[in-house]
PDB file of N, CA, C and O in Angstrom:
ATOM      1  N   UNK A   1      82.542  -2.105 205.408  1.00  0.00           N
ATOM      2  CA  UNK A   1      81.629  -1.336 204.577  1.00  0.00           C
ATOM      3  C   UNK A   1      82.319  -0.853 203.302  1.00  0.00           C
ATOM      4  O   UNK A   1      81.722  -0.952 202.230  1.00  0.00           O
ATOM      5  N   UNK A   2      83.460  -0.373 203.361  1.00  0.00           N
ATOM      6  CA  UNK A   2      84.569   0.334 202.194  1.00  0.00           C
ATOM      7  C   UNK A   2      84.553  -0.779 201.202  1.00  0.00           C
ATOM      8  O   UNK A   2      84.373  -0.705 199.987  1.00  0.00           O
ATOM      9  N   UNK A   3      84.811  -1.988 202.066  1.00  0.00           N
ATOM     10  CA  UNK A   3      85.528  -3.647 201.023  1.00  0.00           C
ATOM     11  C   UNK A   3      84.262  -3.773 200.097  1.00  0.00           C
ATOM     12  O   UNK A   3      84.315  -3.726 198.868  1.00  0.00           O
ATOM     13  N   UNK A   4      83.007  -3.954 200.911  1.00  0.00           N
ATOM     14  CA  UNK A   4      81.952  -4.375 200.052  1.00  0.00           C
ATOM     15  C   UNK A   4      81.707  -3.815 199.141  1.00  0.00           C
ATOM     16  O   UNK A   4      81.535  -4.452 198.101  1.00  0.00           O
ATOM     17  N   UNK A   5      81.521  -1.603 199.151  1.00  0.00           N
ATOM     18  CA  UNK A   5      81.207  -1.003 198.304  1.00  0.00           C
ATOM     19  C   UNK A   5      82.647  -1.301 197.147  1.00  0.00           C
ATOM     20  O   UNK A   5      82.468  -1.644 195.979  1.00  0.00           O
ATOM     21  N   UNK A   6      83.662  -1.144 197.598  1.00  0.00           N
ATOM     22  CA  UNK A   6      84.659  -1.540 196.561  1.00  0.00           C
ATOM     23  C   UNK A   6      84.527  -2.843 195.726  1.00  0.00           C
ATOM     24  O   UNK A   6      84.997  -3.068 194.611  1.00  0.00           O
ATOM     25  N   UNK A   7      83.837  -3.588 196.460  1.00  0.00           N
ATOM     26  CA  UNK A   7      84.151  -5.048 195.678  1.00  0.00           C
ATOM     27  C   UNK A   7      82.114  -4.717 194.854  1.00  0.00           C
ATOM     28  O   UNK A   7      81.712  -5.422 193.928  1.00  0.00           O
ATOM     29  N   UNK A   8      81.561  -4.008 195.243  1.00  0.00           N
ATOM     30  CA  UNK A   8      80.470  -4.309 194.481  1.00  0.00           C
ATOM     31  C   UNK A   8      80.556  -3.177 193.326  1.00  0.00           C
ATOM     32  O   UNK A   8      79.835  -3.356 192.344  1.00  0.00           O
ATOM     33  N   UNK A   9      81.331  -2.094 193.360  1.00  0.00           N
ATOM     34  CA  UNK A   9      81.974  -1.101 192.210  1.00  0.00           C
ATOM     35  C   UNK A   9      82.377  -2.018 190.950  1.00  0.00           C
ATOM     36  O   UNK A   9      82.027  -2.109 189.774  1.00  0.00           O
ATOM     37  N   UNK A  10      83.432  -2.748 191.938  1.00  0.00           N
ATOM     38  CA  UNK A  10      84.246  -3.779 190.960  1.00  0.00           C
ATOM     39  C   UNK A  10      83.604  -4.733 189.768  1.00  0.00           C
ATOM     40  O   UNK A  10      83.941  -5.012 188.618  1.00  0.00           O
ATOM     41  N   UNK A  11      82.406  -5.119 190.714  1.00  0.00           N
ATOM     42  CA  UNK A  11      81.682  -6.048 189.580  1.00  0.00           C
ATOM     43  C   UNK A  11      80.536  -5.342 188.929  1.00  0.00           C
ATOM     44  O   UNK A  11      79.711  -5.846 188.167  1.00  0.00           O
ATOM     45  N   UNK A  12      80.598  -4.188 189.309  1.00  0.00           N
ATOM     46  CA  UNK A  12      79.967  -3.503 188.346  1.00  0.00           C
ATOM     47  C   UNK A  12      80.391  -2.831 187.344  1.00  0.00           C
ATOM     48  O   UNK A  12      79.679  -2.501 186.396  1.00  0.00           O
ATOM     49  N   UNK A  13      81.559  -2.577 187.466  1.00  0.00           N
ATOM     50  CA  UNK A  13      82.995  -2.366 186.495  1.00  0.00           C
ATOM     51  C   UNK A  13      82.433  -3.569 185.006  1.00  0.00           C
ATOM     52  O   UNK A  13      81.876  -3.597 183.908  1.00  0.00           O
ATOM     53  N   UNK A  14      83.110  -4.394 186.057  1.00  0.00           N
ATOM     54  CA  UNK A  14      83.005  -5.678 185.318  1.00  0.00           C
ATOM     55  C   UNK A  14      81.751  -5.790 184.007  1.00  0.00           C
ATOM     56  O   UNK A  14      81.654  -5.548 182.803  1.00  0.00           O
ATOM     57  N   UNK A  15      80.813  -6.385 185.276  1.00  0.00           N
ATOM     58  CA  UNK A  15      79.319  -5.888 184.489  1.00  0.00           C
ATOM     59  C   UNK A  15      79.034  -5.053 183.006  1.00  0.00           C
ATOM     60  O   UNK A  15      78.320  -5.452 182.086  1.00  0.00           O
ATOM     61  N   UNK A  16      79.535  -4.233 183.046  1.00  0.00           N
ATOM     62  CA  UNK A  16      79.437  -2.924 182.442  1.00  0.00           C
ATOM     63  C   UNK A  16      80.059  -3.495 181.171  1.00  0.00           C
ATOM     64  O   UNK A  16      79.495  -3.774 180.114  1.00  0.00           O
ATOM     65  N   UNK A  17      81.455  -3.617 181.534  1.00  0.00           N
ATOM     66  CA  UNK A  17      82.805  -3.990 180.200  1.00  0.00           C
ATOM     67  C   UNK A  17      82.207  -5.084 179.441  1.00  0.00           C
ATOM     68  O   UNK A  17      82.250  -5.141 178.212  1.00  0.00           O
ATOM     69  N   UNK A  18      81.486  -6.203 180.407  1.00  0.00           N
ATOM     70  CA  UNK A  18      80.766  -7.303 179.818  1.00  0.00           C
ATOM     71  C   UNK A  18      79.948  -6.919 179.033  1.00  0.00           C
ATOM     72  O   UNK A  18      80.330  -7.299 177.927  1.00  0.00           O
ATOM     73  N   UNK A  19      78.572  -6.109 178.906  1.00  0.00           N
ATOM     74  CA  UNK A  19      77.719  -5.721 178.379  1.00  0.00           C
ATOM     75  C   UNK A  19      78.042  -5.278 176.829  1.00  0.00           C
ATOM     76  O   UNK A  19      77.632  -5.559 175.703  1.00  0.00           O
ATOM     77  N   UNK A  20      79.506  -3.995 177.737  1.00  0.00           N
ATOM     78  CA  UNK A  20      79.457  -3.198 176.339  1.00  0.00           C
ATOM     79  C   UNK A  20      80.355  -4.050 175.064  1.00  0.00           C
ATOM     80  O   UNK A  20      80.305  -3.728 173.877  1.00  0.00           O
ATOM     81  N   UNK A  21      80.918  -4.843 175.451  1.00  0.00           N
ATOM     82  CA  UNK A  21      81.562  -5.549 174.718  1.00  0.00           C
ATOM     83  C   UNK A  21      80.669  -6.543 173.481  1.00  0.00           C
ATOM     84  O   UNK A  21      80.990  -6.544 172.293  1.00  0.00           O
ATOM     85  N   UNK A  22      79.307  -7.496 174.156  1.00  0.00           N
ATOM     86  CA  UNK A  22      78.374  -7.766 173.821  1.00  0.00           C
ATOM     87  C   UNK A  22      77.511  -7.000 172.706  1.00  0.00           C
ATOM     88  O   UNK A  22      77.034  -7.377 171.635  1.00  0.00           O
ATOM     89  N   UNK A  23      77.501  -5.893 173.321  1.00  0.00           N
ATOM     90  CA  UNK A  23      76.902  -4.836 172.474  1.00  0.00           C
ATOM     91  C   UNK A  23      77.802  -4.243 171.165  1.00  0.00           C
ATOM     92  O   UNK A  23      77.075  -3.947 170.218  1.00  0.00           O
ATOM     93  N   UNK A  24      78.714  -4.099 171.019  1.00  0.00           N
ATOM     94  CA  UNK A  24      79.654  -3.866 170.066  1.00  0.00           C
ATOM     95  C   UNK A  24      79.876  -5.268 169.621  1.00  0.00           C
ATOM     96  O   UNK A  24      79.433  -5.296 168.473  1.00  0.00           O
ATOM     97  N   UNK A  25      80.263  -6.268 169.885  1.00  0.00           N
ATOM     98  CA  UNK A  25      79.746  -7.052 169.054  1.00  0.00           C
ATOM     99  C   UNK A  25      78.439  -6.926 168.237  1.00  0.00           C
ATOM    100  O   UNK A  25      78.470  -6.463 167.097  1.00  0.00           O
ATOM    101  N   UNK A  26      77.129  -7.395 168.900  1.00  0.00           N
ATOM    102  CA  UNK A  26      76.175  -7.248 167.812  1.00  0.00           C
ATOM    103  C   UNK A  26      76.187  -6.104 167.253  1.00  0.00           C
ATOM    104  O   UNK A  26      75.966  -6.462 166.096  1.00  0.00           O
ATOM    105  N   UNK A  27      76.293  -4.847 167.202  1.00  0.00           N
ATOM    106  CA  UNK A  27      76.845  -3.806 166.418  1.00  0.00           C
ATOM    107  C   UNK A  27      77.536  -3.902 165.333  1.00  0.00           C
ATOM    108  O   UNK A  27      77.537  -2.991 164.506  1.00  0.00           O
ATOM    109  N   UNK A  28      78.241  -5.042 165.173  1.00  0.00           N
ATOM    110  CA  UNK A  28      79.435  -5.195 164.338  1.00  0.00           C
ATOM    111  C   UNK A  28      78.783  -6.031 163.657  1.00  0.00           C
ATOM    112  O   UNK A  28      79.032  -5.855 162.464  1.00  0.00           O
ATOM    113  N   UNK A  29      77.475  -7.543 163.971  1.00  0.00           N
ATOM    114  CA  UNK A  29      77.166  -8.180 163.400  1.00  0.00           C
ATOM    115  C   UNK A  29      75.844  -7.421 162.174  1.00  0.00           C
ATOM    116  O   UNK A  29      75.424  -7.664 161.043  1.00  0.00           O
ATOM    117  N   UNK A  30      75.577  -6.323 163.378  1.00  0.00           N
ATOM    118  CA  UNK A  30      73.947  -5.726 162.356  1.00  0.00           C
ATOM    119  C   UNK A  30      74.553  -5.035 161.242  1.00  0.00           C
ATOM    120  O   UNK A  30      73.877  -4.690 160.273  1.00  0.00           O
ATOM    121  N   UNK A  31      76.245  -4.736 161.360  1.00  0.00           N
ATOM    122  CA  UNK A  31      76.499  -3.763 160.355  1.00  0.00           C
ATOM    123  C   UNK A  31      76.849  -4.573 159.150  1.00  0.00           C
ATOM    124  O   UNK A  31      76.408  -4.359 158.022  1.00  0.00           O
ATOM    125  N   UNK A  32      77.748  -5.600 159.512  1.00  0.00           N
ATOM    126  CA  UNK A  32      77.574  -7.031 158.113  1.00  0.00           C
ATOM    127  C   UNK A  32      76.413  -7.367 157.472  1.00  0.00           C
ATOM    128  O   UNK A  32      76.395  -7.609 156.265  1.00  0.00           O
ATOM    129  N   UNK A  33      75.007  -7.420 158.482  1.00  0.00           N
ATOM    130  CA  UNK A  33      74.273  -7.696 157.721  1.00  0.00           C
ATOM    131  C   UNK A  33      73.393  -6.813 156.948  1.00  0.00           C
ATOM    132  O   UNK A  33      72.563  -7.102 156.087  1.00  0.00           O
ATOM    133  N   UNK A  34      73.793  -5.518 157.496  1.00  0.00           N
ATOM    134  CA  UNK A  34      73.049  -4.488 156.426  1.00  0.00           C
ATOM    135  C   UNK A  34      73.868  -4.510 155.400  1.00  0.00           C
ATOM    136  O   UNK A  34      73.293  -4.223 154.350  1.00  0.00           O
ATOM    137  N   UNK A  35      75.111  -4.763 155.284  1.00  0.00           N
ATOM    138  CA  UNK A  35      76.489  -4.564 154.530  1.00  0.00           C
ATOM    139  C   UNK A  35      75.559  -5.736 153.033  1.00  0.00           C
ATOM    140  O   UNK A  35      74.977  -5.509 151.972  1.00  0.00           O
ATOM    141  N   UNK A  36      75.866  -6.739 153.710  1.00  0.00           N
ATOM    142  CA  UNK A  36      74.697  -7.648 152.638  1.00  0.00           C
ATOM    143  C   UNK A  36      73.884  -7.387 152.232  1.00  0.00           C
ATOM    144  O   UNK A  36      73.763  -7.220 151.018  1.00  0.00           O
ATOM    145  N   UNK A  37      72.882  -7.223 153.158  1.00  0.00           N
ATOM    146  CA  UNK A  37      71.545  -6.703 152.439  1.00  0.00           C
ATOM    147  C   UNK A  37      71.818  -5.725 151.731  1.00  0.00           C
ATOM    148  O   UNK A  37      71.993  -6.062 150.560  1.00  0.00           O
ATOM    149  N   UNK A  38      71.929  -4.711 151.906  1.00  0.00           N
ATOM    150  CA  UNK A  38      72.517  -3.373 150.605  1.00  0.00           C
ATOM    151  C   UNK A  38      73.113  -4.158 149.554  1.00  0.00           C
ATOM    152  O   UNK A  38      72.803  -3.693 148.457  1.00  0.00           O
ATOM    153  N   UNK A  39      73.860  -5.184 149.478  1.00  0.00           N
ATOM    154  CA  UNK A  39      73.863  -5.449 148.509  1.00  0.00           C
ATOM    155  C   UNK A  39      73.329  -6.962 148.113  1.00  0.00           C
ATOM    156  O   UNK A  39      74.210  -7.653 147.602  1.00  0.00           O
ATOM    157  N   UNK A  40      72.718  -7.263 148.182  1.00  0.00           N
ATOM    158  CA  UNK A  40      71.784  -8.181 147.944  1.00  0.00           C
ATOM    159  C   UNK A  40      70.580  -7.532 146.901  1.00  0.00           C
ATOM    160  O   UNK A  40      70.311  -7.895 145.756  1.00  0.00           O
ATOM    161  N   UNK A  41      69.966  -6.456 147.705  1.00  0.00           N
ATOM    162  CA  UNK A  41      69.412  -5.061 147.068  1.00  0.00           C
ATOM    163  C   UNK A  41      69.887  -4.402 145.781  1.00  0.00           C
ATOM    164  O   UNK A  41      69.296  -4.074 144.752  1.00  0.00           O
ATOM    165  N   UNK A  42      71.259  -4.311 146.216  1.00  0.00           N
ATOM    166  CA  UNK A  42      71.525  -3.800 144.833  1.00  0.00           C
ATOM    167  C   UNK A  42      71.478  -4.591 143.389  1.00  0.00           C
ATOM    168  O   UNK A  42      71.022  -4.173 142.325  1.00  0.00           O
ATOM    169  N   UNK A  43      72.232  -6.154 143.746  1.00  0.00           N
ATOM    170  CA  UNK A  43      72.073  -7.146 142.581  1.00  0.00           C
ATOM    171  C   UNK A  43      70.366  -7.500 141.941  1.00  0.00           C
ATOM    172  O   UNK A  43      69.988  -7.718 140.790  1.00  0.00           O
ATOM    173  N   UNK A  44      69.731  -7.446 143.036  1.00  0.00           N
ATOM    174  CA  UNK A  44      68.409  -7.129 142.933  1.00  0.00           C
ATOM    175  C   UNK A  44      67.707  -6.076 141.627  1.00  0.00           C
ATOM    176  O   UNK A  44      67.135  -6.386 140.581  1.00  0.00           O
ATOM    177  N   UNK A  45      67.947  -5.116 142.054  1.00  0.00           N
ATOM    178  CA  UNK A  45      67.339  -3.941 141.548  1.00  0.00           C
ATOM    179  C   UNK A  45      68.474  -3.633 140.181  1.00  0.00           C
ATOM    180  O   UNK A  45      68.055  -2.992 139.217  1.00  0.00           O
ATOM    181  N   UNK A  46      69.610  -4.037 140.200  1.00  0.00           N
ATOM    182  CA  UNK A  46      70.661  -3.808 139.128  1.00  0.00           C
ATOM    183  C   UNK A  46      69.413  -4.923 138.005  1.00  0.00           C
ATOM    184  O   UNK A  46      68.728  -4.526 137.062  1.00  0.00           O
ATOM    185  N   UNK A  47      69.505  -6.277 138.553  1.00  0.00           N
ATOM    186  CA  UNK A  47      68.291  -7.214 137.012  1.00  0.00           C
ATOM    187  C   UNK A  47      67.201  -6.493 136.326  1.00  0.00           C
ATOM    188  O   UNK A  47      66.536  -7.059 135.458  1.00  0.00           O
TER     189      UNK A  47
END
């Protein structure tokens, strides 16, 4: 009973690190592309 709850902790460990990692990635990608767009916007509105 101990092994299982330990080993199903574990991959939920896991799980978790997987996700958040995923998630900070696209985090990192939405922030490039606002990074662009702001300025895309700006060359824009600068004409």
């Amino acid at each position: 009973m101990v092994a299982a709850l330990s080993a199903e902790l574990a991959r939920l460990r896991k799980t978790h690190r997987d996700e958040l990692t995923a998630l900070r990635t696209a985090l990192e990608r939405a922030h490039g592309e606002n990074l662009d767009l702001r300025r895309q916007l700006q060359r824009f509105t600068a004409t």
